[in-house]
C-alpha positions as CSV (number, residue, x, y, z in Angstrom):
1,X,-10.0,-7.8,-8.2
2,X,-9.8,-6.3,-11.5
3,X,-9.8,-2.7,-13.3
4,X,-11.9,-3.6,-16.2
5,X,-10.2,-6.2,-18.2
6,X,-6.5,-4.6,-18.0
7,X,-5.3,-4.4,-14.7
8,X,-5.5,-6.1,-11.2
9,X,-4.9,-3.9,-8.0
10,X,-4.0,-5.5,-4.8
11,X,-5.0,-5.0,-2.2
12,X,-8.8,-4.0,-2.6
13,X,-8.3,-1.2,0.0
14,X,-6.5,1.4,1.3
15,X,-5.5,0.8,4.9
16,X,-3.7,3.2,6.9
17,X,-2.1,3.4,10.3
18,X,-3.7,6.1,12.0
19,X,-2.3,8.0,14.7
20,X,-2.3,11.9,15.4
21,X,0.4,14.0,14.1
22,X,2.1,11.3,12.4
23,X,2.5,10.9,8.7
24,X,1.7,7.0,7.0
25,X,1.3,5.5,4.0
26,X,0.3,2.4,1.9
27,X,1.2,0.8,-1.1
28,X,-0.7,-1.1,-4.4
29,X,0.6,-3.4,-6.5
30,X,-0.4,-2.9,-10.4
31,X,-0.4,-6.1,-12.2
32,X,-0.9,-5.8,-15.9
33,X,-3.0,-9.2,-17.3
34,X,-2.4,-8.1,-21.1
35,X,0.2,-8.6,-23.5
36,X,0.1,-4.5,-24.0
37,X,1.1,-1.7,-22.7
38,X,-1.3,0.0,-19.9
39,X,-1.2,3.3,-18.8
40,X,-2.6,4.9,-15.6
41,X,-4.1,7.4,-13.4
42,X,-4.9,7.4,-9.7
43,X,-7.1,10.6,-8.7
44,X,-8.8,11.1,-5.3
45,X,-11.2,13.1,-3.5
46,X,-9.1,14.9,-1.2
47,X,-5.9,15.7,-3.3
48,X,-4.4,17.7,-0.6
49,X,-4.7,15.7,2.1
50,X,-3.3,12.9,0.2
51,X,0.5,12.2,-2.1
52,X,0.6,9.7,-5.0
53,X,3.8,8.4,-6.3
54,X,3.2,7.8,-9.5
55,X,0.2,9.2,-10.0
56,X,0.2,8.3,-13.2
57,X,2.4,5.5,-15.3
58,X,2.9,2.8,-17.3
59,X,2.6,-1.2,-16.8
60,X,4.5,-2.7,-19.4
61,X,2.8,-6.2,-20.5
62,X,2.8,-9.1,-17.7
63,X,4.5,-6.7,-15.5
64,X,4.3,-5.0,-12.1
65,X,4.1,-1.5,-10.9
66,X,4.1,-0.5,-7.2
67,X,2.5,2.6,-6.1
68,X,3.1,4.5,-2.9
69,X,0.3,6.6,-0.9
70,X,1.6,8.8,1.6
71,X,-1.6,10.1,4.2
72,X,-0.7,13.4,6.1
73,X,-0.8,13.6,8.8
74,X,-3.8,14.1,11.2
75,X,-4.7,17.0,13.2
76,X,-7.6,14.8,14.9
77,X,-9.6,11.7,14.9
78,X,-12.9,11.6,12.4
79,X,-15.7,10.5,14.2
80,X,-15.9,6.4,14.6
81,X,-12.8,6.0,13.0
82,X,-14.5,6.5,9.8
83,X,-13.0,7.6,6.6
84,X,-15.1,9.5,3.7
85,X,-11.9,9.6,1.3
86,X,-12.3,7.6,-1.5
87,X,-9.7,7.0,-4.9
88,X,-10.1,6.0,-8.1
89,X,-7.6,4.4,-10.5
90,X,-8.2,4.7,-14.2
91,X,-6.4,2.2,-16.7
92,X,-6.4,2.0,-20.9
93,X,-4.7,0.6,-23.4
94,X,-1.5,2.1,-24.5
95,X,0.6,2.0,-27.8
96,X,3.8,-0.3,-27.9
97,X,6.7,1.6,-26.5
98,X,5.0,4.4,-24.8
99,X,6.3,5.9,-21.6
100,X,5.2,8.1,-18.7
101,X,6.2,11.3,-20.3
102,X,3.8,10.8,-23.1
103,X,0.5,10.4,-21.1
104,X,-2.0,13.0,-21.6
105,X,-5.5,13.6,-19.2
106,X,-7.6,12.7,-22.7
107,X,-6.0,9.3,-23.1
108,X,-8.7,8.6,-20.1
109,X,-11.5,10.3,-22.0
110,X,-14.4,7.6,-22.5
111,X,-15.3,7.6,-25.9
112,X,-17.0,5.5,-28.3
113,X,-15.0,2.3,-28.9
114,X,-12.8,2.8,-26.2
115,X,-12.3,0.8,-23.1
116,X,-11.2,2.8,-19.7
117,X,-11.3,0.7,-16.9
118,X,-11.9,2.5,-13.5
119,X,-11.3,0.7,-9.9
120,X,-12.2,2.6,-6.5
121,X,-10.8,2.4,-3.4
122,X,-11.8,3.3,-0.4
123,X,-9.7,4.3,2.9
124,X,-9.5,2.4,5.9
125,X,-8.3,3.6,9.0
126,X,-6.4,1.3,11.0
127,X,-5.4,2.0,15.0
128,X,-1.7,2.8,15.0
129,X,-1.2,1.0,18.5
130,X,-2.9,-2.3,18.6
131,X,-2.9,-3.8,22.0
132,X,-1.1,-7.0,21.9
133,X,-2.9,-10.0,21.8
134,X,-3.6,-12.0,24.9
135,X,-1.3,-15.6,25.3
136,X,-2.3,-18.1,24.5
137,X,-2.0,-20.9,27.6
138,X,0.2,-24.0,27.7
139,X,-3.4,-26.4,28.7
140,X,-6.4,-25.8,26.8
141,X,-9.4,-24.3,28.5
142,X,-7.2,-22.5,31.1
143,X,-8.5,-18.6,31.3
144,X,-6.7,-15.5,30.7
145,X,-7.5,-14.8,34.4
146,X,-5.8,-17.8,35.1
147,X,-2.9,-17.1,33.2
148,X,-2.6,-13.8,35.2
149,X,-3.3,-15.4,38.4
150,X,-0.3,-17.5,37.7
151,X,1.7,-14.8,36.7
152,X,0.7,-12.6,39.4
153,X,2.0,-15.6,41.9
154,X,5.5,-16.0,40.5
155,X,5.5,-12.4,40.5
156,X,4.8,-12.7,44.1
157,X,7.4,-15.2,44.7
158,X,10.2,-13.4,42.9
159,X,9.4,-10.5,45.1
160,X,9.8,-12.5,47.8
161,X,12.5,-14.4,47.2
162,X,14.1,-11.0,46.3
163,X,13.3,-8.9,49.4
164,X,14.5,-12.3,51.4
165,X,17.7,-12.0,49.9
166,X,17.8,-8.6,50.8
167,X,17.3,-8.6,54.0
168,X,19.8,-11.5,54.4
169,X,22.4,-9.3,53.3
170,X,21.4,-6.3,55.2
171,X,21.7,-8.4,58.3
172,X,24.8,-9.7,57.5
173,X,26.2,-6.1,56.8
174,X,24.4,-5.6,60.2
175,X,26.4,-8.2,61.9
176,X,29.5,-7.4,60.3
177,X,29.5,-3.7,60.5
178,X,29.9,-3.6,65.1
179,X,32.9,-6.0,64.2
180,X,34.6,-4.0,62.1
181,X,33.9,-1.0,63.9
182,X,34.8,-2.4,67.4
183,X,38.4,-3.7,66.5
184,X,38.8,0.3,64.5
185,X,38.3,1.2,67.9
186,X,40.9,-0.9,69.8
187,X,43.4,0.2,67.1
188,X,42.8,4.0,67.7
189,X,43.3,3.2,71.3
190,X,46.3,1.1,71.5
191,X,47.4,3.9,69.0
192,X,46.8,6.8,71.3
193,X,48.0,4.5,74.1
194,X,51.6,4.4,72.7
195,X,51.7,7.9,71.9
196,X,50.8,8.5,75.7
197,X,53.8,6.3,76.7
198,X,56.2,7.9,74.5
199,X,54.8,11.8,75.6
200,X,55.6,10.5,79.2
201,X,58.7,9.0,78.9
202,X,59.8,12.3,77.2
203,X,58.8,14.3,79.4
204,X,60.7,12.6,82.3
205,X,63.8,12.5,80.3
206,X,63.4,16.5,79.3
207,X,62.8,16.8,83.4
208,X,65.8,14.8,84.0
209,X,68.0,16.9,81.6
210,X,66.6,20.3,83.2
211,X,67.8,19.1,86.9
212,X,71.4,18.4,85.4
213,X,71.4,22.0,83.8
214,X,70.6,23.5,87.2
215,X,73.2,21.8,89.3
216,X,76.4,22.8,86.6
217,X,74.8,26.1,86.5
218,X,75.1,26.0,90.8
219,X,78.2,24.7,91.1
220,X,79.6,27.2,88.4
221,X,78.1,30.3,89.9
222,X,80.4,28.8,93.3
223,X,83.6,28.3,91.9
224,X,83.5,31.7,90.3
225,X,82.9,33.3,93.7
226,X,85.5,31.7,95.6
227,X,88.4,32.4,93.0
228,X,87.1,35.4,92.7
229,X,87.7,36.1,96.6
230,X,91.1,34.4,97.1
231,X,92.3,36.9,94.0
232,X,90.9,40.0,96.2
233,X,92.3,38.3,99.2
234,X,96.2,38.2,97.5
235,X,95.9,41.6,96.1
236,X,94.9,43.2,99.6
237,X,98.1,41.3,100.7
238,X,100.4,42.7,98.5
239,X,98.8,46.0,98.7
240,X,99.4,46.0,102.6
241,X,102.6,44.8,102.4
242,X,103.7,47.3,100.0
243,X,102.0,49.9,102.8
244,X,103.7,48.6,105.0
245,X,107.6,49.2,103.6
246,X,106.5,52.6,103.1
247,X,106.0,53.2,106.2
């Protein structure tokens, strides 16, 4: 596709991802067919709604220039995904060694022996989400309800084999789980078992040990009383005696 005899633009379109509240943009490639210089212009009907970069520019001969368009982003869906926007891109011959800075908006003034060559695009809206495209099968002729079918079956088997290996190991843990708790049980009771035999054992040898304290305790309290009474005995003695040579 051409802009007059100056410029090719590429691609004939402009196609962007649409989705709500989401900025996106496209790109054209400027290819200049001339052994001159070729300025531009790109102007649209909806300049707010829409950012150039550059809007305008150069193409220096049997060169390349990339421009950006940059869509804002939508506040809702037009009706049928259609798109009224339209832009045009101007192009004209340019003297030798002219940059950007020196275009002016008459250089793209049509006049009388002047050639302005004008391209126009229009804007294509293009779903932001595709839905992915279906599989294609190992044997030819085989159905996309076939394909899910199959799918659906090792799904089924998966699942199985899954919840089967499950349910093994919950009735090992089942298994193992009495065992362990039956021989925690014959510990704690051997355990308190011991301690029982040690409490008893103590407590006949504290018995023992009481008994023994008792009897030197007895036989204490006696020999206190009888020394006691054979030293009252010999001092009634000598007190009588002692009467008695008084007298």
């Amino acid at each position: 596709m051409s802009g007059g005899d100056l410029l090719s633009i590429h691609p004939s379109e402009l196609k962007f991802p649409f989705e709500l509240n989401k900025q996106s943009s496209c790109s054209l490639q400027l290819v200049n067919k001339t052994d001159q210089y070729v300025a531009f212009k790109v102007k649209t009907t909806n300049p707010k709604k829409y950012c150039v970069r550059p809007n305008t520019g150069i193409v220096l001969p049997r060169s390349t220039c990339d421009v950006t368009v940059t869509m804002q982003a939508p506040k809702e869906a037009p009706p049928d995904m259609q798109c009224k926007d339209k832009f045009l891109l101007q192009s004209v011959a340019a003297p030798d060694g002219v940059t950007t800075k020196d275009i002016i908006p008459d250089m793209f003034n049509k006049e009388a022996g002047k050639v302005v060559g004008e391209f126009k695009l229009r804007v294509v809206y293009v779903p932001g989400n595709p839905p992915s495209p279906v599989p294609e099968g190992s044997d030819e002729g085989s159905s996309p309800r076939a394909s899910v079918l199959e799918n659906g079956n090792q799904n089924n088997v998966l699942f199985d084999a899954v919840t089967a290996s499950g349910l093994e190991a919950n009735h090992t843990r089942s298994m193992e789980e009495p065992k362990d708790k039956s021989s925690e049980a014959r510990s704690i009771i051997s355990k308190l078992t011991e301690e029982k035999t040690f409490a008893m054992q103590q407590n006949q040898k504290l018995r023992q040990e009481l008994e023994l304290r008792r009897k030197e305790i007895s036989q204490s309290r006696a020999g206190g009383f009888s020394f006691l009474f054979v030293v009252l005995v010999g001092l009634l003695g000598i007190l009588a005696g002692y009467l008695v040579k008084k007298t």
